[in-house]
NUFI-844849 format. One record per residue: residue in three letters; x negated, y, z of N, C-alpha, C, O in turn. Coordinates in steps of 0.2 Angstrom, whole numbers, padded with zeros to 4 digits, always signed. Layout:
<rs>
ALAXYZXYZXYZXYZ/...
</rs>
This chain:
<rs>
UNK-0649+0536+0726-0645+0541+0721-0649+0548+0721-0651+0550+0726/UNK-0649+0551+0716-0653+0557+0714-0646+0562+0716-0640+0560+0718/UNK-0650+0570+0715-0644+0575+0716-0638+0575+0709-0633+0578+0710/UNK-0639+0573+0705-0636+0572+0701-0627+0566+0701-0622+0566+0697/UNK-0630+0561+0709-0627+0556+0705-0628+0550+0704-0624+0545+0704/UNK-0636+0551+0703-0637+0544+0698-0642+0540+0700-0645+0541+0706/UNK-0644+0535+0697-0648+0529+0699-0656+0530+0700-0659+0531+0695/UNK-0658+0531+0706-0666+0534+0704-0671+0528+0702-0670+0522+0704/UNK-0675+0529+0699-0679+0524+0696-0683+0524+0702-0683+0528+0706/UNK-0686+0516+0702-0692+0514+0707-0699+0515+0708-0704+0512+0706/UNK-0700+0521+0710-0707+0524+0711-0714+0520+0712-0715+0517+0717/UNK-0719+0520+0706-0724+0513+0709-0727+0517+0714-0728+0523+0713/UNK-0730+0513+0719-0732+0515+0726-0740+0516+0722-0742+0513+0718/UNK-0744+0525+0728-0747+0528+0725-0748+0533+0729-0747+0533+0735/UNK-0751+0538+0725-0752+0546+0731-0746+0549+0731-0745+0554+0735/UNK-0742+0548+0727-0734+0552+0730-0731+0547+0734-0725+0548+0735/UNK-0732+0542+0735-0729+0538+0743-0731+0541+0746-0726+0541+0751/UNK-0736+0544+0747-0741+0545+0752-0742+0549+0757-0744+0549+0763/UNK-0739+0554+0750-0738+0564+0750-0733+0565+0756-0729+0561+0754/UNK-0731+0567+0760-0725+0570+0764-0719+0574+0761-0720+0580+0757/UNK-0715+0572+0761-0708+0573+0756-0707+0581+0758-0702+0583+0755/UNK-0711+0587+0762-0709+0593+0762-0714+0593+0756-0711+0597+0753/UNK-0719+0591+0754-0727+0595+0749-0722+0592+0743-0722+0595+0737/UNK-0719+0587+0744-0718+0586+0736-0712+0592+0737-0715+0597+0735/UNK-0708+0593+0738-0704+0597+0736-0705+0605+0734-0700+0609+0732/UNK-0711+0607+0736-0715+0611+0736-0718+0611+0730-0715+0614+0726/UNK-0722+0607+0729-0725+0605+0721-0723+0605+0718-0725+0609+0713/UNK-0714+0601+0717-0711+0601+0710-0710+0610+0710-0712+0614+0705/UNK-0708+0612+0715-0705+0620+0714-0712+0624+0711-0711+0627+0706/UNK-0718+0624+0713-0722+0626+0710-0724+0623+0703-0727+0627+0699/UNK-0723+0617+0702-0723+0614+0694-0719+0618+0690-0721+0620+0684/UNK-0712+0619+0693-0706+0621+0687-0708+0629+0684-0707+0631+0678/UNK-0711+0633+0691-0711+0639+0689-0718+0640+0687-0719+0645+0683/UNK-0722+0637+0688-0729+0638+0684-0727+0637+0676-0730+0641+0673/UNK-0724+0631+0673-0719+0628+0669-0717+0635+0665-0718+0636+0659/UNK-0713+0639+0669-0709+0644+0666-0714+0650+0663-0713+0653+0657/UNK-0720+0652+0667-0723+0655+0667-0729+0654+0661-0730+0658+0657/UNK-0732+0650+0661-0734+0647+0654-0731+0647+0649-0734+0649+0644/UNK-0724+0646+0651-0717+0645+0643-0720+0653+0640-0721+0654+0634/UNK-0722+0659+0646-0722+0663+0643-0726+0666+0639-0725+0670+0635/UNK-0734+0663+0641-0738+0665+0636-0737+0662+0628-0741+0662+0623/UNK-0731+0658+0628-0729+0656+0620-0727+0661+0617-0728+0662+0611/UNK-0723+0666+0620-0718+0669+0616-0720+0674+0611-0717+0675+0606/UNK-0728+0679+0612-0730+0681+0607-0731+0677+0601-0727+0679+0596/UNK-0733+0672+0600-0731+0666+0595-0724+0661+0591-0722+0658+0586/UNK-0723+0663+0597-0717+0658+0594-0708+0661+0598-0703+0659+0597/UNK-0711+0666+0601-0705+0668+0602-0702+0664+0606-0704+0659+0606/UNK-0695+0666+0611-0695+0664+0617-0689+0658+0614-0688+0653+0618/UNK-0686+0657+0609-0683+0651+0606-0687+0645+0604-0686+0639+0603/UNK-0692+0648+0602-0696+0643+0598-0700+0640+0606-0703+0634+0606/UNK-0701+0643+0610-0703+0641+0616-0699+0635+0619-0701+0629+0620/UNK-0694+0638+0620-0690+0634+0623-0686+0627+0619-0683+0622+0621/UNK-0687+0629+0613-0687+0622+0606-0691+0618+0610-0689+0613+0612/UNK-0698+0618+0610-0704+0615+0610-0704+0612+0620-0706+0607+0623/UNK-0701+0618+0623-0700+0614+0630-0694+0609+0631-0695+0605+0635/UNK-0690+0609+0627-0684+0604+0628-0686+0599+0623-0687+0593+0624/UNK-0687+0602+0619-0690+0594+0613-0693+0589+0616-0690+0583+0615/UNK-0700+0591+0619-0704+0588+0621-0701+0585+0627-0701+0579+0628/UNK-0698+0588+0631-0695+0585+0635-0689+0577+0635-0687+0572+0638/UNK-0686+0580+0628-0682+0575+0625-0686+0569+0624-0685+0564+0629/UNK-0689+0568+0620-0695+0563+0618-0695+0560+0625-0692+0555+0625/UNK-0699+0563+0630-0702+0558+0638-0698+0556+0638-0698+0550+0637/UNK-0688+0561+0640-0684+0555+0645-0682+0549+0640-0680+0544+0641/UNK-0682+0551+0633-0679+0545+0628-0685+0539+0628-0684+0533+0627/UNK-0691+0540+0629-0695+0534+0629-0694+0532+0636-0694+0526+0637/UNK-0692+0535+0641-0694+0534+0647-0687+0530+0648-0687+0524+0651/UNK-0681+0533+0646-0674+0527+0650-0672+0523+0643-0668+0518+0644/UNK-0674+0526+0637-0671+0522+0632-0663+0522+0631-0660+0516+0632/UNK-0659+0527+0630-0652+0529+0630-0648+0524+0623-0649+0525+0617/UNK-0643+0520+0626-0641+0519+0620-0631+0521+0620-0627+0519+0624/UNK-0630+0526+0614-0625+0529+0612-0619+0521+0611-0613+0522+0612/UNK-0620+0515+0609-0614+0512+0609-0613+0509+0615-0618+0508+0619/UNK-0607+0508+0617-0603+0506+0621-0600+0510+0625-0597+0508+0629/UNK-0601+0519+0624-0598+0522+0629-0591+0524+0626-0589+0524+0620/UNK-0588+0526+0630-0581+0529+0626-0581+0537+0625-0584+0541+0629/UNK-0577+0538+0618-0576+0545+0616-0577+0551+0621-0581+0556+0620/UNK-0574+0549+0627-0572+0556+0633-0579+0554+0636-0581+0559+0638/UNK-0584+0550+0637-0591+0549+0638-0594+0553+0634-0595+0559+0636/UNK-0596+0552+0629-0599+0554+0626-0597+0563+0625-0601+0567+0627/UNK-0593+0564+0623-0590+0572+0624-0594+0576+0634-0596+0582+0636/UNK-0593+0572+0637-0597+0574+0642-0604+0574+0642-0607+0578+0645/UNK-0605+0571+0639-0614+0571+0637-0616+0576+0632-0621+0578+0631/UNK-0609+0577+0628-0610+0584+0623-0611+0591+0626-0616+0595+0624/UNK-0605+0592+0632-0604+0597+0636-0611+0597+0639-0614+0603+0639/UNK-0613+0594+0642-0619+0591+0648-0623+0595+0644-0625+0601+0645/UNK-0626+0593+0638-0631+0596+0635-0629+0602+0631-0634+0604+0628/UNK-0625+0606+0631-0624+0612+0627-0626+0618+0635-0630+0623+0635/UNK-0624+0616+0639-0623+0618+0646-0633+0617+0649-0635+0622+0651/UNK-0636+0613+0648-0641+0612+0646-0646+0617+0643-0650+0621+0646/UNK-0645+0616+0635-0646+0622+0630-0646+0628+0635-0651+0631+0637/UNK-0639+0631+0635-0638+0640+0636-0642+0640+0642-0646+0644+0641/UNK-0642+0637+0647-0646+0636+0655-0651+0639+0651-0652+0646+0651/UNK-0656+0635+0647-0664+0637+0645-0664+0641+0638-0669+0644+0637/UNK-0661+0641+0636-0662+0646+0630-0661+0653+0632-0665+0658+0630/UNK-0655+0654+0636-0654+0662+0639-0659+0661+0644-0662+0666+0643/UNK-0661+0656+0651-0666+0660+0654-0674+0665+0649-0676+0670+0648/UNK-0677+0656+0647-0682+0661+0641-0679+0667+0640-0682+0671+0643/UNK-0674+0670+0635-0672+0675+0632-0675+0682+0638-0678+0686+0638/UNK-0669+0678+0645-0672+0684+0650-0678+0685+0652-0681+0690+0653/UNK-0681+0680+0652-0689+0682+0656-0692+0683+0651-0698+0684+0653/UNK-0690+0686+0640-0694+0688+0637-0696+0697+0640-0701+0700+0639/UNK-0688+0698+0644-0688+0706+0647-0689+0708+0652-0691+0713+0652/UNK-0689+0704+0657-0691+0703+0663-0695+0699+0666-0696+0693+0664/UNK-0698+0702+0673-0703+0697+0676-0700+0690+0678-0694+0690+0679/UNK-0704+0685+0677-0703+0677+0680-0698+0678+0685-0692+0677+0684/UNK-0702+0680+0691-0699+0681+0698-0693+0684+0699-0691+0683+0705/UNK-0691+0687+0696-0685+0691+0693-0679+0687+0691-0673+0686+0694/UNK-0682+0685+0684-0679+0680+0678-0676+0674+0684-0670+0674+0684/UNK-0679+0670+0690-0678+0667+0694-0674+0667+0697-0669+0663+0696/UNK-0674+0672+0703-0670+0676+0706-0665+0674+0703-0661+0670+0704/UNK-0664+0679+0699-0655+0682+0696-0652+0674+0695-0647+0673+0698/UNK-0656+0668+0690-0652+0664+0689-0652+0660+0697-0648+0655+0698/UNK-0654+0661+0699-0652+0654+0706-0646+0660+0710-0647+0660+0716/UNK-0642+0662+0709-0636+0664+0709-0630+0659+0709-0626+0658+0713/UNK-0631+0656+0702-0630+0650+0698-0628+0646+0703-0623+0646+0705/UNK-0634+0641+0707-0632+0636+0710-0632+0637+0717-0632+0633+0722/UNK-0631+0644+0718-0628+0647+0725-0621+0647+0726-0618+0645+0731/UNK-0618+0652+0718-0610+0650+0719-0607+0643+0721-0603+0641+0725/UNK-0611+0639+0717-0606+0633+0717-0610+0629+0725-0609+0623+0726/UNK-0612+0632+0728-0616+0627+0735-0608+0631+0742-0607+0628+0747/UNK-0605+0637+0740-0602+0641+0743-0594+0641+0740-0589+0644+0743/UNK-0595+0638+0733-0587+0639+0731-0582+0637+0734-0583+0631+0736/UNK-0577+0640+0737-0572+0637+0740-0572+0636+0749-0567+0635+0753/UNK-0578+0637+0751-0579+0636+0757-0575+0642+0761-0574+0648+0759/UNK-0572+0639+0767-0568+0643+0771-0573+0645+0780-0571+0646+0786/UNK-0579+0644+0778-0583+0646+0783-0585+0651+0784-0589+0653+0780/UNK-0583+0658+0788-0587+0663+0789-0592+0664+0786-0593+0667+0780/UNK-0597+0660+0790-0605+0661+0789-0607+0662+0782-0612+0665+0780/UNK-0604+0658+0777-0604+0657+0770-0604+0665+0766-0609+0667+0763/UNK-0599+0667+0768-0599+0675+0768-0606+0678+0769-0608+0680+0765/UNK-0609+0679+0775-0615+0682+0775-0620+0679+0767-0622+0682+0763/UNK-0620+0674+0768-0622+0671+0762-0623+0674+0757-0628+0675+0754/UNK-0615+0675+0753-0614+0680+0749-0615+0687+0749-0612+0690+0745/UNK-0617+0689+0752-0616+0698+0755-0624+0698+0753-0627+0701+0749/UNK-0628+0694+0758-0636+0693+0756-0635+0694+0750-0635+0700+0748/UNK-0635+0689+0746-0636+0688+0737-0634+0694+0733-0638+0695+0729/UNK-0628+0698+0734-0625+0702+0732-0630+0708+0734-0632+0712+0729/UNK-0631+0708+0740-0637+0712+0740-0644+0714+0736-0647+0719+0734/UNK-0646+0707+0736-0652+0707+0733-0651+0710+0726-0654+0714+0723/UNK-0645+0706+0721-0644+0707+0715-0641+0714+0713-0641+0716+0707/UNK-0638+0717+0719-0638+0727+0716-0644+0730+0719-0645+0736+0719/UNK-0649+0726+0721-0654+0730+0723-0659+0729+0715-0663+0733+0714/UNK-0656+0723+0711-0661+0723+0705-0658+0726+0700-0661+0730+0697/UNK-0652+0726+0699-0648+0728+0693-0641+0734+0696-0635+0733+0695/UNK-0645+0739+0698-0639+0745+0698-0634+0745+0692-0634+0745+0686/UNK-0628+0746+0696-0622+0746+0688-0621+0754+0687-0615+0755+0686/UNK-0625+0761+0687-0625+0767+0685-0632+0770+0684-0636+0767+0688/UNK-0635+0775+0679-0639+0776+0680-0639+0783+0683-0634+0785+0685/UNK-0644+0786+0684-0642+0793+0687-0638+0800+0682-0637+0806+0683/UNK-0638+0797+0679-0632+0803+0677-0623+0801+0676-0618+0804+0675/UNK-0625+0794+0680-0617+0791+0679-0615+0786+0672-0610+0783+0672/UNK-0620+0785+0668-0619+0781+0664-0621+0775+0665-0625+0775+0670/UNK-0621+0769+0662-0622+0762+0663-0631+0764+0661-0633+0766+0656/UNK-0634+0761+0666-0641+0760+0664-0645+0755+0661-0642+0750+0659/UNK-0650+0756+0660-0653+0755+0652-0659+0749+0655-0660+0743+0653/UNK-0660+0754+0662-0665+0749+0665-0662+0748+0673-0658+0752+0675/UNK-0665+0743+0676-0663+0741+0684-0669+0746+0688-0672+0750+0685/UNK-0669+0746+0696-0671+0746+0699-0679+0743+0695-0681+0739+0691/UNK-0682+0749+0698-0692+0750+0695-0691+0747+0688-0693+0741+0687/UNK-0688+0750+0684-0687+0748+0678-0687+0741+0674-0690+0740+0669/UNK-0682+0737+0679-0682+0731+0677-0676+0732+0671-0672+0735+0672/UNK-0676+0728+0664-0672+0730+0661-0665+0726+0660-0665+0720+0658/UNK-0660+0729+0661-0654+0730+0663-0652+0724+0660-0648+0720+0663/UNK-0654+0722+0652-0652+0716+0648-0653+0710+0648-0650+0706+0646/UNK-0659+0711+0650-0666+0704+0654-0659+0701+0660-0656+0696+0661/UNK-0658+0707+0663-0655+0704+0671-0648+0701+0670-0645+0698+0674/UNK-0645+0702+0664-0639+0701+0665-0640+0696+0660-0636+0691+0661/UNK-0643+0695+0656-0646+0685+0653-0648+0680+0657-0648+0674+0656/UNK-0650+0685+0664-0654+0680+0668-0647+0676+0672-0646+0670+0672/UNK-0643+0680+0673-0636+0681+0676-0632+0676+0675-0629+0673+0679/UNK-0632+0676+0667-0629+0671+0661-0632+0663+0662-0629+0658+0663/UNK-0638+0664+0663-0642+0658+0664-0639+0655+0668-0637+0649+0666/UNK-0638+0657+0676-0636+0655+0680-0627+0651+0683-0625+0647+0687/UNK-0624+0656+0677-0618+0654+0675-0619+0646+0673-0616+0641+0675/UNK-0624+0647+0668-0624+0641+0664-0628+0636+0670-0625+0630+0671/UNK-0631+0637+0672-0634+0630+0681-0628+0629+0683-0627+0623+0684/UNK-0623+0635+0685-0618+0632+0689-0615+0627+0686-0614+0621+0688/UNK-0612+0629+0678-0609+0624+0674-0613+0618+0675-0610+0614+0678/UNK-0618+0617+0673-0624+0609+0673-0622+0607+0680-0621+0601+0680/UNK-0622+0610+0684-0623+0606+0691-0615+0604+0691-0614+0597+0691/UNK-0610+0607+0690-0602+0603+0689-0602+0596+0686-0600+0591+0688/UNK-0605+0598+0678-0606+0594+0672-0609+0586+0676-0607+0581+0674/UNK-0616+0589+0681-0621+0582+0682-0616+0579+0687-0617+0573+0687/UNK-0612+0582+0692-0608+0577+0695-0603+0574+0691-0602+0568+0692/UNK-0601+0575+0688-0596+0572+0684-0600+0566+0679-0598+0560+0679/UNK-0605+0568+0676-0608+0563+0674-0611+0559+0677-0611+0553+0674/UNK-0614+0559+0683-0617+0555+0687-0612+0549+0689-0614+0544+0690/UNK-0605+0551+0690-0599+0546+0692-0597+0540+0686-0593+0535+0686/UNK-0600+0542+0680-0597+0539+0674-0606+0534+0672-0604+0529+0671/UNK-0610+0534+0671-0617+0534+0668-0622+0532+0675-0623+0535+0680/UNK-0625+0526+0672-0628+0525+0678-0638+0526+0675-0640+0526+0670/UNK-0640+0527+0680-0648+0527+0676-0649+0535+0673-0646+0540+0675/UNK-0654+0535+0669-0654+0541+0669-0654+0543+0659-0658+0547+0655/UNK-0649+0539+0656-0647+0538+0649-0645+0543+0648-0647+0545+0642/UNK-0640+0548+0653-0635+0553+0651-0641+0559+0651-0641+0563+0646/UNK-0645+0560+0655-0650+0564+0653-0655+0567+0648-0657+0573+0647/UNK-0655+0560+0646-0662+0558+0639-0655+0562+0633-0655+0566+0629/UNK-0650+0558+0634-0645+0561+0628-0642+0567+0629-0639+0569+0624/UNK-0643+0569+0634-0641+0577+0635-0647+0582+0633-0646+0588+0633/UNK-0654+0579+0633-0659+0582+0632-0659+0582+0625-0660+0588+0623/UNK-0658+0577+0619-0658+0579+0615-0653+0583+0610-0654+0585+0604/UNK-0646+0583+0614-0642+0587+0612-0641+0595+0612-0638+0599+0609/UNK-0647+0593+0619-0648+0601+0618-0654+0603+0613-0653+0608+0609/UNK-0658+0600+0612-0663+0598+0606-0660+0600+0599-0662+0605+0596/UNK-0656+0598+0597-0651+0598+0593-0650+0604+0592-0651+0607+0586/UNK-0645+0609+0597-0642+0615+0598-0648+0620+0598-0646+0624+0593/UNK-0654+0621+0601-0659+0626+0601-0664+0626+0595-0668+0630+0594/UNK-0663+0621+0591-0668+0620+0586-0666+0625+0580-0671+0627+0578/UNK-0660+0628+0578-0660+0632+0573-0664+0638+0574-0667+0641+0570/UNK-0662+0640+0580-0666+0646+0583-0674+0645+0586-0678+0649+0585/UNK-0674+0642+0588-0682+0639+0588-0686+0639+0581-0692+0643+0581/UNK-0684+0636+0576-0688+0635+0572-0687+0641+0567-0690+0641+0562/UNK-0682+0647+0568-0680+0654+0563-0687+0658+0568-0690+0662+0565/UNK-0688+0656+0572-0690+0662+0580-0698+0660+0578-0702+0664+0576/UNK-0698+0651+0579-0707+0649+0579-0710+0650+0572-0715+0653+0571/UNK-0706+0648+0567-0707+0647+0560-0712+0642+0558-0710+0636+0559/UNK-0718+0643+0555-0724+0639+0554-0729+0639+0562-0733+0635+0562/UNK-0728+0643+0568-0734+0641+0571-0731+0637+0575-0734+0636+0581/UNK-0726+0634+0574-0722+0627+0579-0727+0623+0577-0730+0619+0581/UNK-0728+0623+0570-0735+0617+0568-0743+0618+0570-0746+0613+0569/UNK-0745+0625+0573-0751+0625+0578-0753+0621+0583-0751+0623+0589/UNK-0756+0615+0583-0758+0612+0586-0761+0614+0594-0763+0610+0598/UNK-0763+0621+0594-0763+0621+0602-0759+0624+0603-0756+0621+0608/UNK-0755+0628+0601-0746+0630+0604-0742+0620+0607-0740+0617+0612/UNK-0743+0621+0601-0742+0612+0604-0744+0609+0608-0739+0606+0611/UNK-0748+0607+0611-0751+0607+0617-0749+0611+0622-0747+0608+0626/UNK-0749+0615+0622-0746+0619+0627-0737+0619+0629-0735+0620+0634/UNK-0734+0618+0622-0727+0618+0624-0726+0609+0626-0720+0607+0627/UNK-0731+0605+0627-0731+0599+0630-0734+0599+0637-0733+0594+0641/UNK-0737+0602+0638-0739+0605+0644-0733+0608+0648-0731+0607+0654/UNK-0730+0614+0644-0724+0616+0648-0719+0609+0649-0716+0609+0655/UNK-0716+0606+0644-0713+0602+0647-0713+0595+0653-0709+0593+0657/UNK-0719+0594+0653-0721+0589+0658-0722+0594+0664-0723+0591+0669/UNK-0721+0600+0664-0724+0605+0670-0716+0607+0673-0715+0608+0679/UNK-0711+0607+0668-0705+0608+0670-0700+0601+0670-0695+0601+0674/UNK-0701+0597+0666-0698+0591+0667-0702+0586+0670-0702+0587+0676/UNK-0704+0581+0669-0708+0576+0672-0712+0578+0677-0710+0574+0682/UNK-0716+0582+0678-0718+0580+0685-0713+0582+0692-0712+0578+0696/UNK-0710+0588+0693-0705+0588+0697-0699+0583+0697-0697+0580+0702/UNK-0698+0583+0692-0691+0578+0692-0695+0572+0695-0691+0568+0696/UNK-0699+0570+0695-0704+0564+0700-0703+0567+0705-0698+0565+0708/UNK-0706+0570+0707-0707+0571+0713-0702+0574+0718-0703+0574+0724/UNK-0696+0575+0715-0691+0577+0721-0687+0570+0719-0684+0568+0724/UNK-0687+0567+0716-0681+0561+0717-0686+0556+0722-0684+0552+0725/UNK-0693+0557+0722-0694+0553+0728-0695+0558+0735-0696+0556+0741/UNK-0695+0564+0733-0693+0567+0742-0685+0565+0743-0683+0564+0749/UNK-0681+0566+0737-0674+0566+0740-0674+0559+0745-0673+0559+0751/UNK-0677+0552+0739-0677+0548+0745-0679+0548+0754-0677+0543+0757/UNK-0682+0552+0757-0684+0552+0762-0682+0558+0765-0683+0558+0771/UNK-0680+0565+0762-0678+0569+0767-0669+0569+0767-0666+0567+0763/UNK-0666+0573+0773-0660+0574+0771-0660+0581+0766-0664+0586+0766/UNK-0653+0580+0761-0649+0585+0756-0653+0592+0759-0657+0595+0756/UNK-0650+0593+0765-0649+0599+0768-0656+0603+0767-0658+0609+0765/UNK-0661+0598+0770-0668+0600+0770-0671+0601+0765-0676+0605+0764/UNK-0668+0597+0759-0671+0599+0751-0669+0603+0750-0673+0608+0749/UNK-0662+0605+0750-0661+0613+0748-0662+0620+0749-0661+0625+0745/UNK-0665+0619+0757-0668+0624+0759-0675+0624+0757-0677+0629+0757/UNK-0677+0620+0756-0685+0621+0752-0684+0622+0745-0688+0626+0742/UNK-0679+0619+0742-0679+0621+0735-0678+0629+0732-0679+0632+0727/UNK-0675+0633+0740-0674+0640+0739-0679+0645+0739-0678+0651+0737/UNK-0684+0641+0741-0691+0647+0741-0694+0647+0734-0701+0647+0733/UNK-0689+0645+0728-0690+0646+0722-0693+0649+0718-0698+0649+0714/UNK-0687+0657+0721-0690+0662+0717-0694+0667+0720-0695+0673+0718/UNK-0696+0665+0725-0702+0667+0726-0710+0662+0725-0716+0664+0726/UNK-0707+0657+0723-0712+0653+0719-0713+0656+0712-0718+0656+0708/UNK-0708+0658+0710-0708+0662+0701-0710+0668+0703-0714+0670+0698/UNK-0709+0672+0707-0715+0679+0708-0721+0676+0710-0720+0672+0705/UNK-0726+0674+0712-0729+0671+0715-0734+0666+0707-0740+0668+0705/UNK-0730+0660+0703-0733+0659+0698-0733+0666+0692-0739+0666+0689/UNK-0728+0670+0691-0730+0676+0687-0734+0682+0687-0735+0686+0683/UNK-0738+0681+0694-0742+0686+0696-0750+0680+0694-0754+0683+0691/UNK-0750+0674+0696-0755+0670+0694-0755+0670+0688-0759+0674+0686/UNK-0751+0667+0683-0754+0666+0675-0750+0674+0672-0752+0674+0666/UNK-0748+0678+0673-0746+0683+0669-0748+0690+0672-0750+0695+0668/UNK-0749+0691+0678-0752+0699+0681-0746+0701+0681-0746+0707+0681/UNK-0739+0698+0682-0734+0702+0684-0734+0704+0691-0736+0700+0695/UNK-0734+0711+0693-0732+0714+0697-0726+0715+0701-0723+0720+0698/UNK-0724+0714+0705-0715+0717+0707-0717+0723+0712-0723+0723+0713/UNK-0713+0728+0714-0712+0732+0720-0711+0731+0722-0710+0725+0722/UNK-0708+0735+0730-0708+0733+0738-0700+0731+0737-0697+0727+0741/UNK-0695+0737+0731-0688+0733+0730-0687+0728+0728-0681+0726+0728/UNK-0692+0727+0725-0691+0721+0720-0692+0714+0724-0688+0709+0723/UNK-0699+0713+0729-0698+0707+0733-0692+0708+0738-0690+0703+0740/UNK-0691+0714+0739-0687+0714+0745-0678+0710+0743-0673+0708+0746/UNK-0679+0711+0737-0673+0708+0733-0673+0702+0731-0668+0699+0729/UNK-0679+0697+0731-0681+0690+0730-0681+0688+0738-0681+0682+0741/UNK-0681+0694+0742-0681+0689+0749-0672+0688+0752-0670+0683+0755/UNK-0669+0693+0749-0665+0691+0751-0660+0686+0749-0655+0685+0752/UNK-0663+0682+0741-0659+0679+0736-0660+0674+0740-0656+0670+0742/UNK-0666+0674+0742-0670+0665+0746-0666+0665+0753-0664+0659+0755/UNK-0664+0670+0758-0663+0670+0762-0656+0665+0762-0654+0660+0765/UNK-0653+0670+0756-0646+0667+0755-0646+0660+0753-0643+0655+0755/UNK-0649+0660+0746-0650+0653+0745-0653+0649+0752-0648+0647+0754/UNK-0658+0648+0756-0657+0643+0760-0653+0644+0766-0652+0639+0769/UNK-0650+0649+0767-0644+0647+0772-0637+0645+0767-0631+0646+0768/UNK-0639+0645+0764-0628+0643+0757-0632+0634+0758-0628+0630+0759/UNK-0639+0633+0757-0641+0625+0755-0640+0622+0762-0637+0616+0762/UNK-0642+0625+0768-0642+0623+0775-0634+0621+0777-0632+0615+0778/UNK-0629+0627+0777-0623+0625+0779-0617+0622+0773-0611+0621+0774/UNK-0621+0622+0769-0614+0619+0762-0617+0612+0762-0614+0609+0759/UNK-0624+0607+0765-0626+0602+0762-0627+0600+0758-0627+0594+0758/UNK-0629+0603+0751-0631+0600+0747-0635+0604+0742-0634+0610+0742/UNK-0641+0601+0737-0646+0606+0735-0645+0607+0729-0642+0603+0726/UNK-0647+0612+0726-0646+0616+0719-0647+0607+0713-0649+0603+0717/UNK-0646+0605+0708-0647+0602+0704-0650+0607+0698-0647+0612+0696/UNK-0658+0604+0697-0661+0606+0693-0662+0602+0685-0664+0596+0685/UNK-0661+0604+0682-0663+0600+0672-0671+0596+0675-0676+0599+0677/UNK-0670+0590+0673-0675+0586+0672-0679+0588+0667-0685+0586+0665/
</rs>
């Protein structure tokens, strides 16, 4: 079973047998934010909807050839779930892109794995969980002050990160928590990975107006094309391979704490393909999002769910 839930497909034996289940889970994390980070050099062109049009699109297309989803036989409240799935879906990636058009990757990162930090800590009546939360809170008033120095709401964060960027990234995260709710529930109902391919293209569906107002004609640029199929295998298919076969071999707990040195994988790919630079407050604010996020994944058992 995947973190989702669901049925994992039978891996052919090869060099990720081979690989040691901490490198893959490593890989896929630097896949996803290299992934994001590329998405970015689209957005002069195409703008960060049309970006993310062409990342979920393309992505749709793989899981639909890949599981072959079929719409009859499910019942209404099935189907309505796989509505929500992909609207939840959509917002996740249309509002990240939107933030990271304002803000650095690593940033953009950060603020959203908030997201599936609440829900790894909701409800818990553990002390320790609390430090948890105090980290993260920390981190995230270290990026996004709520006053500027004259006492009014600020314009920009800390080193001038901008105050609008961070609170989309925030949103984003909102929307992970909701998808991760969403993917347990649907994993109990949908076996295989059908709900997915159909939740891909519902989001497909929902980001296309704005994609195609944002990209216009150079959605039809055959190397932008190329590249937003690059991002999608970069953010869907090759991680999503490769952690559902580390899941099989490491325990939950130990995925999640690797999956936390995320945003620090998105500082890290943003400095390699973009020349994003952070300050000394600004990583010290991604160290402490990770710190959190791997002690919330260690003691709550269980790892973030990421969109295939």
């Amino acid at each position: 079973m995947d973190a989702a839930g669901q049925t994992e497909p039978t891996a052919a034996p090869g060099l990720v047998d081979r690989m040691p289940p901490t490198l893959l889970v490593l890989g896929a994390t630097a896949s996803v934010q290299l992934g994001a980070a590329f998405a970015k050099t689209l957005f002069d062109d195409l703008g960060s909807g049309g970006a993310v049009f062409l990342r979920i699109g393309f992505a749709a297309v793989l899981l639909t050839a890949l599981w072959r989803p079929a719409v009859r036989g499910h019942t209404r409240r099935e189907l309505a779930l796989v509505l929500a799935f992909g609207l939840a879906l959509a917002g996740m990636n249309f509002i990240f892109y939107a933030a990271i058009d304002r803000i650095p990757v690593g940033i953009g990162v950060t603020l959203e794995f908030v997201g599936p930090l609440a829900v790894a800590v909701a409800g818990s009546r553990r002390g320790l969980d609390v430090v948890w939360i105090l980290l993260a809170a920390s981190g995230i008033l270290m990026l996004v002050p709520l006053t500027g120095g004259d006492g009014a709401m600020a314009d920009l964060g800390a080193d001038g990160i901008d105050s609008v960027g961070a609170g989309l990234a925030l949103l984003a995260g909102a929307f992970w928590a909701g998808y991760i709710l969403l993917s347990a529930r649907v994993g109990s109902v949908f076996e295989g990975g059908g709900a997915l391919a159909l939740a891909m293209v519902v989001a497909t569906v929902a980001v296309a107006p704005f994609g195609i107002v944002q990209g216009g004609a150079s959605l039809l640029d055959p190397a932008l094309l190329a590249i937003g199929f690059g991002v999608a295998v970069l953010s869907s298919a090759i991680p999503y391979s490769l952690e559902l076969e580390a899941l099989r071999r490491l325990p939950t707990r130990v995925f999640g704490v690797l999956m936390s040195v995320e945003p620090a994988a998105g500082v890290l790919a943003g400095f390699l393909v973009l020349g994003e630079v952070l300050g000394a407050r600004e990583i010290a604010a991604v160290v402490l999002v990770v710190i959190a996020s791997a002690g919330a994944a260690k003691t709550a058992g269980g790892p973030p769910v990421r969109d295939p």
